[in-house]
C-alpha positions as CSV (number, residue, x, y, z in Angstrom):
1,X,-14.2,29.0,-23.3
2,X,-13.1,29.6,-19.9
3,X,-15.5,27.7,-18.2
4,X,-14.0,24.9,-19.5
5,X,-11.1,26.0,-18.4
6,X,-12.4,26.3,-14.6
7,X,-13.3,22.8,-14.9
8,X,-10.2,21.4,-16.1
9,X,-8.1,23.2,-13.3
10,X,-10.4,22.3,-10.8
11,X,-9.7,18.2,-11.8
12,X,-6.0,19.0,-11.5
13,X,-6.7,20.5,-8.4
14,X,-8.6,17.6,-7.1
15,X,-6.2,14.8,-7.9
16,X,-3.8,16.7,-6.1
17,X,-6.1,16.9,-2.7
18,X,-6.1,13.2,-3.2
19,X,-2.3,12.8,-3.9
20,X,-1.6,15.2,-0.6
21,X,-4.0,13.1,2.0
22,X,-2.3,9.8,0.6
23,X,1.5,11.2,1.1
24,X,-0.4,12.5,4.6
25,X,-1.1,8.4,5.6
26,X,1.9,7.8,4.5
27,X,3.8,9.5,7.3
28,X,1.5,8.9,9.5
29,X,2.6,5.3,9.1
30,X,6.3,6.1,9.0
31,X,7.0,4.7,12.3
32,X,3.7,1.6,11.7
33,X,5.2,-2.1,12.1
34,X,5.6,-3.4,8.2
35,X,3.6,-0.7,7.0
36,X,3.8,-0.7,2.9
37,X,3.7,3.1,1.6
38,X,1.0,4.1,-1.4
39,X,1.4,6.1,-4.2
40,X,-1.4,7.7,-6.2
41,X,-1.5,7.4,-10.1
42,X,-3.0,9.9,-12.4
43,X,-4.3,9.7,-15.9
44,X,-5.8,12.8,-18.4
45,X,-9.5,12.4,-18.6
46,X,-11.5,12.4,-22.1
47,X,-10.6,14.4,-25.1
48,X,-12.4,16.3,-27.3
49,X,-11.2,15.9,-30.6
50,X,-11.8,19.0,-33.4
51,X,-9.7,17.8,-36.2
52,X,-8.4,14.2,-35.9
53,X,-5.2,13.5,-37.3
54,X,-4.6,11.8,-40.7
55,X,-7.3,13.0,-42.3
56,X,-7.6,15.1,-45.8
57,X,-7.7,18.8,-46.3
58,X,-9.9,20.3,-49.2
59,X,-6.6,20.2,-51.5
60,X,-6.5,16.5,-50.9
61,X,-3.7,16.3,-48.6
62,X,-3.4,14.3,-45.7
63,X,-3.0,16.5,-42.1
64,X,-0.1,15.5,-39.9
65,X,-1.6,16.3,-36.4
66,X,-4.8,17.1,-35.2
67,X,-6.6,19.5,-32.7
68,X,-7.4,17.7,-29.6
69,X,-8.4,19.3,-25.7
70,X,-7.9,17.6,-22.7
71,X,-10.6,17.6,-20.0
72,X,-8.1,17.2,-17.3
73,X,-6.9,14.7,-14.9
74,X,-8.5,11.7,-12.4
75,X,-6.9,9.4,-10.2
76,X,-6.4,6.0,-12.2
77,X,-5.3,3.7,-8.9
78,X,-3.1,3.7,-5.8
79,X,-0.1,1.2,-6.2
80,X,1.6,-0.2,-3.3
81,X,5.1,-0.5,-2.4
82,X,5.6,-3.7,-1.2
83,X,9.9,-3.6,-1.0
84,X,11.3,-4.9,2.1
85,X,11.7,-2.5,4.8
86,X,14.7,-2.1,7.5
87,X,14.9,-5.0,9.9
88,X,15.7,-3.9,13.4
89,X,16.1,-6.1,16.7
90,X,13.6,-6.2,19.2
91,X,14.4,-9.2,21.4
92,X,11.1,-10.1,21.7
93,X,10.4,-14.0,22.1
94,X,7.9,-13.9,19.6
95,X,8.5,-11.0,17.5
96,X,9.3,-12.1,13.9
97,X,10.4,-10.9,10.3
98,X,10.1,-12.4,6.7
99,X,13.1,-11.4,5.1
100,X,12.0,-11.6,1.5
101,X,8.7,-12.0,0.2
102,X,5.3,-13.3,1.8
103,X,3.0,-12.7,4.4
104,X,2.1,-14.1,7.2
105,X,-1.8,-15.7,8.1
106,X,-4.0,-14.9,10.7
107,X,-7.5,-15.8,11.4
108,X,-9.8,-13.3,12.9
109,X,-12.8,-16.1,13.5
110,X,-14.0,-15.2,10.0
111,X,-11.7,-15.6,7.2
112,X,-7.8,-15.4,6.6
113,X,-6.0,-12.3,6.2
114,X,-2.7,-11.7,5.4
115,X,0.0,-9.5,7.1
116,X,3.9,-8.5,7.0
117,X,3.6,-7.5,10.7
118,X,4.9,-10.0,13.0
119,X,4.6,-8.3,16.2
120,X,3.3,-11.6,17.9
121,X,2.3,-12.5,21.7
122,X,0.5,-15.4,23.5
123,X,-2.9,-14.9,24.5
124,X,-4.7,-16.6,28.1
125,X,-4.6,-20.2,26.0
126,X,-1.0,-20.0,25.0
127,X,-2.2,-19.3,21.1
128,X,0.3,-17.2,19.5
129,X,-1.8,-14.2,18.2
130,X,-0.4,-10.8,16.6
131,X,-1.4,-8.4,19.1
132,X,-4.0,-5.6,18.0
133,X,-5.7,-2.6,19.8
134,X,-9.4,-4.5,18.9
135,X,-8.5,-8.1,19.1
136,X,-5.7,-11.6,19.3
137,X,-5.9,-12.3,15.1
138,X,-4.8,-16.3,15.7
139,X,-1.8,-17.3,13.6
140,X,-2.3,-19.6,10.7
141,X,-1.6,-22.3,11.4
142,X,-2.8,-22.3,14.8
143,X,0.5,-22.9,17.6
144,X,0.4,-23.5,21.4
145,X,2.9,-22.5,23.2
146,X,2.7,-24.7,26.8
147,X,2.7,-22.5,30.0
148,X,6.1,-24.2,31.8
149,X,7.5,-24.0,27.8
150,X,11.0,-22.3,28.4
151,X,13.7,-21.4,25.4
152,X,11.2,-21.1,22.8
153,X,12.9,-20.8,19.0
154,X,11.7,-20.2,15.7
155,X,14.1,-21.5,13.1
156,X,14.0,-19.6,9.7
157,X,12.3,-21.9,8.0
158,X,9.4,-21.7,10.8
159,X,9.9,-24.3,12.9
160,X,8.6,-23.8,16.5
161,X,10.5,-25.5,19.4
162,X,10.3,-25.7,22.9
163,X,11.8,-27.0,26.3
164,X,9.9,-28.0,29.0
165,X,11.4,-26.5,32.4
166,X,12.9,-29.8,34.0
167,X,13.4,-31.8,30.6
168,X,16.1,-30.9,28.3
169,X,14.6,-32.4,25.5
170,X,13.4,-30.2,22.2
171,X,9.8,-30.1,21.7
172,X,7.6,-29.5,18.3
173,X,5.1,-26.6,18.9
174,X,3.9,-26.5,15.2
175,X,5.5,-25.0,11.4
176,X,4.4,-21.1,10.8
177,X,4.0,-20.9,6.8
178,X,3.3,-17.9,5.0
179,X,1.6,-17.3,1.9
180,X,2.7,-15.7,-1.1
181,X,0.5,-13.6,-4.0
182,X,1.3,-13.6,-8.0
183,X,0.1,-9.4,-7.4
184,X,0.9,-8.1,-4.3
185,X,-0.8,-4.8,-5.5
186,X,-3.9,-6.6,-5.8
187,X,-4.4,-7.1,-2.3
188,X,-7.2,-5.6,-0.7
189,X,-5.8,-3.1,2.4
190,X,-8.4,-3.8,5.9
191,X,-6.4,-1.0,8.0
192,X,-4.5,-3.1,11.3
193,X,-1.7,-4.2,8.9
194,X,-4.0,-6.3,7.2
195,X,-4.8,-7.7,3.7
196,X,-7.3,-9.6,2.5
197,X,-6.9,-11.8,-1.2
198,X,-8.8,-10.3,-4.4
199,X,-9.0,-11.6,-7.6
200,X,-6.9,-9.2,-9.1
201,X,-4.5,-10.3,-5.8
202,X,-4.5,-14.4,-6.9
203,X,-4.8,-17.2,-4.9
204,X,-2.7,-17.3,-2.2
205,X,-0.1,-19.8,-2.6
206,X,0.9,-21.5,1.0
207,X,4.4,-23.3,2.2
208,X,7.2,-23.1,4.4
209,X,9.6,-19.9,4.6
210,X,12.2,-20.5,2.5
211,X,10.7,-22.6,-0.2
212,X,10.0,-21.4,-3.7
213,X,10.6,-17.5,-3.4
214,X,9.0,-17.3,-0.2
215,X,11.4,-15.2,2.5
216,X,12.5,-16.7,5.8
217,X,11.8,-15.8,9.0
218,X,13.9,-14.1,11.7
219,X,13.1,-14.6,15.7
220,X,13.6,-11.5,17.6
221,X,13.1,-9.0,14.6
222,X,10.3,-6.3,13.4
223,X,10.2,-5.7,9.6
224,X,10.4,-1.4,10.0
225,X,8.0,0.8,7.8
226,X,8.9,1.3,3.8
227,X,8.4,4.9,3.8
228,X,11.4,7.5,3.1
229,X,10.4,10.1,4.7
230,X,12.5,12.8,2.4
231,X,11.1,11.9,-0.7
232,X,7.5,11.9,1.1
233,X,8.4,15.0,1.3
234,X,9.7,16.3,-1.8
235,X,6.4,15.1,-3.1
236,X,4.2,16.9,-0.7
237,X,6.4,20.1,-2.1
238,X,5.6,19.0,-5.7
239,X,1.9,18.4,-5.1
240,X,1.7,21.9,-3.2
241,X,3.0,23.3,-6.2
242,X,0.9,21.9,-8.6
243,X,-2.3,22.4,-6.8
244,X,-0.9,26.1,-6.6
245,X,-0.6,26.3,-10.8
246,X,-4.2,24.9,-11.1
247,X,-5.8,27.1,-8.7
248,X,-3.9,30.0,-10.6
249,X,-5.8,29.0,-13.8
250,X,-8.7,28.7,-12.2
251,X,-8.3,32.4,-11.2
252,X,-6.9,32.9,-14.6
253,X,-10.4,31.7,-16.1
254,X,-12.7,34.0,-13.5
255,X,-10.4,36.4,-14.7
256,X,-11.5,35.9,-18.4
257,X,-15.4,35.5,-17.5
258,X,-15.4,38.4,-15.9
259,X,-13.6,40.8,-19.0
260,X,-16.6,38.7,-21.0
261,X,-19.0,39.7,-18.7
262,X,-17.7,44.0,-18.7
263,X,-18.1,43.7,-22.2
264,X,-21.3,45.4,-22.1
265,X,-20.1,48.3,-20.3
266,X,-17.4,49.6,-23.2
């Protein structure tokens, strides 16, 4: 019938809304610090099955297909992209990268979350904080910077050091350590550049850049967003496209009702 018809079209058409608003964020966040680009996954819904395969005719002979009808298609999940993006130069004192894998920790007074942004300042107390439009999320663990501290360096295996104006000896502010997941995909996305740990996530698993697949840092750089714009792009085409075909059968199946319905009139 071609109501069912109607139905499966309009799931196609559906999944494809959704697959347009994620490519949507994802240029939105083509220029966002560390941002990590989605992608939507689909899977065919239900089937109803009106001969199954294998099974024996009247003459005793065993069919080699079936007759099966798909209901149509729902999103399964949205998977994460969490390769490296560009690393550009910012000069900034307290500006950092990983290069490699791992995140970095912040406490917002509640719990830890987890972040590839190191866009990093120093708040009124000298804390080093990554700097956000609602708040100072302290770094984890937490380092003071002193206010007469001059030549500050982070060595790639996060080591903070310092120079008191006047002195010329090196001082120990603290070790930065990141965290590292078994599934990155199973982190739980808080908006902010944030990520919280979920059981599908893991435990996270803390130590010093450098040290058992965990990436090392880099002073004066910005990890750059993931996306590729062009191929964001070459997907919205291909989702325009599809969401086109589906609402054609859609019009296909009104199409059909209505002959149905102006049966009656011949």
């Amino acid at each position: 019938m071609a109501i069912r018809a109607l139905y499966t079209s309009a799931s196609g058409m559906a999944v494809n809304d959704f697959n347009l608003d994620t490519i949507a964020n994802n240029l939105a966040n083509a220029g966002t610090t560390a941002y990590k680009q989605s992608r939507a996954n689909f899977e065919d819904i239900f089937y109803e099955h009106f001969k199954l395969p294998g099974v024996q005719d009247n003459a005793g002979n065993i069919t080699p297909t079936g007759i099966s009808l798909g209901l149509g298609a729902r999103v399964q999940s949205t998977e994460g992209d969490f390769s490296q993006g560009s690393i550009l130069p910012t000069d900034g004192t307290y500006d950092m990268a990983i290069v490699g894998d791992g995140f970095f920790q912040v406490n917002d007074g509640t719990q830890t979350l987890y972040t590839r942004a190191g866009n990093f300042a120093l708040n009124a107390n000298g804390n080093i904080v990554m700097a956000s439009a609602d708040k100072g999320y302290l770094l984890e663990p937490n380092i003071s910077i002193p206010q007469d501290a001059i030549n500050v360096s982070i060595s790639g295996d996060g080591v903070v050091s310092y120079q008191q104006q006047g002195s010329t000896q090196i001082q120990i502010a603290g070790n930065i350590q990141i965290a590292r997941f078994i599934n990155n995909q199973g982190l739980l996305r808080q908006g902010d550049n944030l990520f919280t740990e979920t059981t599908g996530s893991g435990n996270a698993q803390v130590g010093d850049p450098g040290t058992e697949g965990r990436g090392q840092l880099r002073q004066g750089f910005l990890e750059q967003s993931n996306v590729e714009p062009v191929r964001e792009l070459v997907e919205l085409i291909k989702t325009q496209r599809n969401f086109e075909l589906n609402s054609q059968v859609v019009q296909a199946a009104d199409q059909a009702l209505q002959t149905v319905a102006n049966m009656r009139r011949f």
